[in-house]
C-alpha positions as CSV (number, residue, x, y, z in Angstrom):
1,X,43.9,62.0,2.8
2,X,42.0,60.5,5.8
3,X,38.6,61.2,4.7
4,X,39.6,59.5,1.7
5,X,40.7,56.3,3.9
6,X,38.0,56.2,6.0
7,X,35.5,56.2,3.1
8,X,37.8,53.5,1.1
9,X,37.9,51.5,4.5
10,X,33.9,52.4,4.9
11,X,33.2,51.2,1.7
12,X,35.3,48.0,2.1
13,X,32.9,47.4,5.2
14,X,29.8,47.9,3.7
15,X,31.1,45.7,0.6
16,X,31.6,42.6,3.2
17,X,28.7,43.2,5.3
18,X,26.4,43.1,1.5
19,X,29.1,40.0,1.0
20,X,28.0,38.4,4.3
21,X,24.5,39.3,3.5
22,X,24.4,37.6,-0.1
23,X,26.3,34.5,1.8
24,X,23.3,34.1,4.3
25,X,20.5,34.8,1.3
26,X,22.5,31.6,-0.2
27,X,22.6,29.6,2.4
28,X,18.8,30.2,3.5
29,X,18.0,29.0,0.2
30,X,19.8,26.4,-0.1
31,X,18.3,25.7,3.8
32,X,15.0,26.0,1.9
33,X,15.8,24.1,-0.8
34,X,17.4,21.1,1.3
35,X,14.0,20.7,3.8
36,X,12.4,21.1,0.5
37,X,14.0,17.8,-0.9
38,X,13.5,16.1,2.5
39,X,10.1,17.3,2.3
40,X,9.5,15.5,-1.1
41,X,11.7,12.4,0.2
42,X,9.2,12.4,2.9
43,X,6.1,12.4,1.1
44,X,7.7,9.9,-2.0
45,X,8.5,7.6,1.5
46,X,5.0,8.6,2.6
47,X,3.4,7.6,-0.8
48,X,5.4,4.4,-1.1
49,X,4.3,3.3,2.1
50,X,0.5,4.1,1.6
51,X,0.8,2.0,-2.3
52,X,2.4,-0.7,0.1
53,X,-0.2,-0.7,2.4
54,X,-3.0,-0.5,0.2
55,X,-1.5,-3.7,-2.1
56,X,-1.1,-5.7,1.2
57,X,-4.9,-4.5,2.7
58,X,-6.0,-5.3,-1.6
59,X,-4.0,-9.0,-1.4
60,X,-5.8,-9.4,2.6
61,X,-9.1,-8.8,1.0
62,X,-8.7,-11.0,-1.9
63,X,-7.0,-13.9,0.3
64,X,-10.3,-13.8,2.7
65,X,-12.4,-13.5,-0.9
66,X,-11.2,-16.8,-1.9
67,X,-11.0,-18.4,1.8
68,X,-14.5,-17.7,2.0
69,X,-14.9,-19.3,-2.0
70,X,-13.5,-22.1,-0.5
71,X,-15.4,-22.7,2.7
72,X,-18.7,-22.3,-0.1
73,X,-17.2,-24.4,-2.5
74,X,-16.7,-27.2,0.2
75,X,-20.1,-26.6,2.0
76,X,-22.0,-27.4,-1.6
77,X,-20.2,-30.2,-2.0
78,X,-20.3,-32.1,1.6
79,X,-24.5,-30.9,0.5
80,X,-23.9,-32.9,-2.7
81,X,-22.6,-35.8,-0.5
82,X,-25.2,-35.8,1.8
83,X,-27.6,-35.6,-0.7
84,X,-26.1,-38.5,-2.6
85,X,-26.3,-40.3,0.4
86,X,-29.9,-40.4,1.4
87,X,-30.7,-41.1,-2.6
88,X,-28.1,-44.2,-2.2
89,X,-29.6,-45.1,1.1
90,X,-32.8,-45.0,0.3
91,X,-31.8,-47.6,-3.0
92,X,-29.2,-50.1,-0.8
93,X,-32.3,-52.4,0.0
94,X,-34.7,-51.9,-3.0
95,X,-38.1,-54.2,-2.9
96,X,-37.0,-58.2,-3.7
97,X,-37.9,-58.5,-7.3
98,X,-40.6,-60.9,-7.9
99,X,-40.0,-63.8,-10.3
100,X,-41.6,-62.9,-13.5
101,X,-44.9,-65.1,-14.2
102,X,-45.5,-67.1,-17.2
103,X,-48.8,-68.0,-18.2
Protein backbone atom coordinates (compact mmCIF):
# COMPACT_ATOMS: atom_id res chain seq x y z
CA UNK A 1 0.00 0.00 0.00
CA UNK A 2 2.64 2.64 0.74
CA UNK A 3 5.29 1.51 -1.58
CA UNK A 4 2.63 1.69 -3.97
CA UNK A 5 1.99 5.56 -2.92
CA UNK A 6 5.23 6.63 -2.77
CA UNK A 7 6.04 5.31 -6.25
CA UNK A 8 2.49 6.83 -7.66
CA UNK A 9 3.52 10.09 -5.75
CA UNK A 10 7.34 9.49 -7.14
CA UNK A 11 6.24 9.14 -10.48
CA UNK A 12 3.86 12.17 -10.32
CA UNK A 13 7.23 14.07 -9.36
CA UNK A 14 9.34 12.95 -11.86
CA UNK A 15 6.29 13.59 -14.51
CA UNK A 16 6.37 17.51 -13.41
CA UNK A 17 9.94 17.86 -13.08
CA UNK A 18 10.13 16.27 -17.23
CA UNK A 19 6.92 18.82 -17.40
CA UNK A 20 9.00 21.80 -16.00
CA UNK A 21 11.90 20.59 -18.08
CA UNK A 22 9.86 20.55 -21.52
CA UNK A 23 8.42 24.11 -20.35
CA UNK A 24 12.07 25.59 -20.05
CA UNK A 25 13.22 23.66 -23.52
CA UNK A 26 10.13 25.87 -24.89
CA UNK A 27 10.72 28.73 -23.59
CA UNK A 28 14.66 28.68 -24.51
CA UNK A 29 13.58 28.29 -27.94
CA UNK A 30 11.25 30.54 -28.22
CA UNK A 31 14.21 32.87 -26.26
CA UNK A 32 16.21 31.73 -29.24
CA UNK A 33 13.89 32.26 -31.74
CA UNK A 34 12.78 35.88 -30.39
CA UNK A 35 16.78 37.39 -30.34
CA UNK A 36 16.71 35.53 -33.63
CA UNK A 37 13.96 37.85 -35.07
CA UNK A 38 15.58 40.84 -33.38
CA UNK A 39 18.64 39.67 -34.81
CA UNK A 40 17.19 39.82 -38.42
CA UNK A 41 15.23 43.20 -37.53
CA UNK A 42 18.60 44.41 -36.73
CA UNK A 43 20.39 43.57 -39.71
CA UNK A 44 17.09 44.37 -42.20
CA UNK A 45 17.48 48.07 -39.96
CA UNK A 46 21.18 47.66 -40.53
CA UNK A 47 20.80 47.06 -44.34
CA UNK A 48 18.16 49.73 -44.81
CA UNK A 49 20.37 52.10 -43.33
CA UNK A 50 23.61 51.24 -45.35
CA UNK A 51 21.04 51.29 -48.99
CA UNK A 52 20.18 54.80 -47.37
CA UNK A 53 23.44 55.84 -46.87
CA UNK A 54 24.92 54.66 -50.00
CA UNK A 55 21.84 56.54 -52.22
CA UNK A 56 22.57 59.80 -50.21
CA UNK A 57 26.74 59.38 -50.58
CA UNK A 58 25.51 58.21 -54.77
CA UNK A 59 23.05 61.62 -54.93
CA UNK A 60 26.42 63.70 -52.96
CA UNK A 61 28.61 62.50 -55.63
CA UNK A 62 26.41 63.17 -58.56
CA UNK A 63 25.32 66.79 -57.06
CA UNK A 64 29.28 67.73 -56.94
CA UNK A 65 29.49 65.80 -60.62
CA UNK A 66 27.25 68.35 -61.97
CA UNK A 67 28.40 71.44 -59.67
CA UNK A 68 31.69 70.88 -61.05
CA UNK A 69 29.85 70.54 -64.92
CA UNK A 70 28.70 73.70 -64.12
CA UNK A 71 31.58 75.68 -62.91
CA UNK A 72 33.30 74.06 -66.63
CA UNK A 73 30.43 74.86 -68.49
CA UNK A 74 30.58 78.62 -67.19
CA UNK A 75 34.48 78.83 -67.37
CA UNK A 76 34.31 77.95 -71.38
CA UNK A 77 31.89 80.33 -71.87
CA UNK A 78 33.22 83.59 -69.89
CA UNK A 79 36.53 82.01 -72.41
CA UNK A 80 34.12 82.38 -75.27
CA UNK A 81 33.41 85.91 -74.10
CA UNK A 82 36.72 86.95 -73.62
CA UNK A 83 37.59 85.68 -76.74
CA UNK A 84 34.84 87.42 -78.46
CA UNK A 85 35.97 90.40 -77.05
CA UNK A 86 39.47 90.87 -78.13
CA UNK A 87 38.20 89.78 -81.87
CA UNK A 88 35.42 92.70 -81.36
CA UNK A 89 38.00 95.04 -79.98
CA UNK A 90 40.41 94.56 -82.18
CA UNK A 91 37.45 95.39 -85.20
CA UNK A 92 35.64 98.61 -83.20
CA UNK A 93 38.18 101.03 -85.07
CA UNK A 94 38.94 99.28 -88.40
CA UNK A 95 41.43 101.39 -90.94
CA UNK A 96 39.14 104.57 -92.53
CA UNK A 97 38.23 103.21 -95.78
CA UNK A 98 39.78 105.10 -98.57
CA UNK A 99 37.40 106.64 -101.27
CA UNK A 100 37.55 104.40 -104.20
CA UNK A 101 39.56 106.03 -107.21
CA UNK A 102 38.26 106.48 -110.67
CA UNK A 103 40.43 106.89 -113.43
Amino acid sequence: GMDAARRAIEARLAGAAAAEDQFDALRGAAGAATSREAELAALRRASLLGAAAQLRHAGEVEMARAETEQKERHERLEAMRRQFNLIAGSTAHPPPLRAPQFT
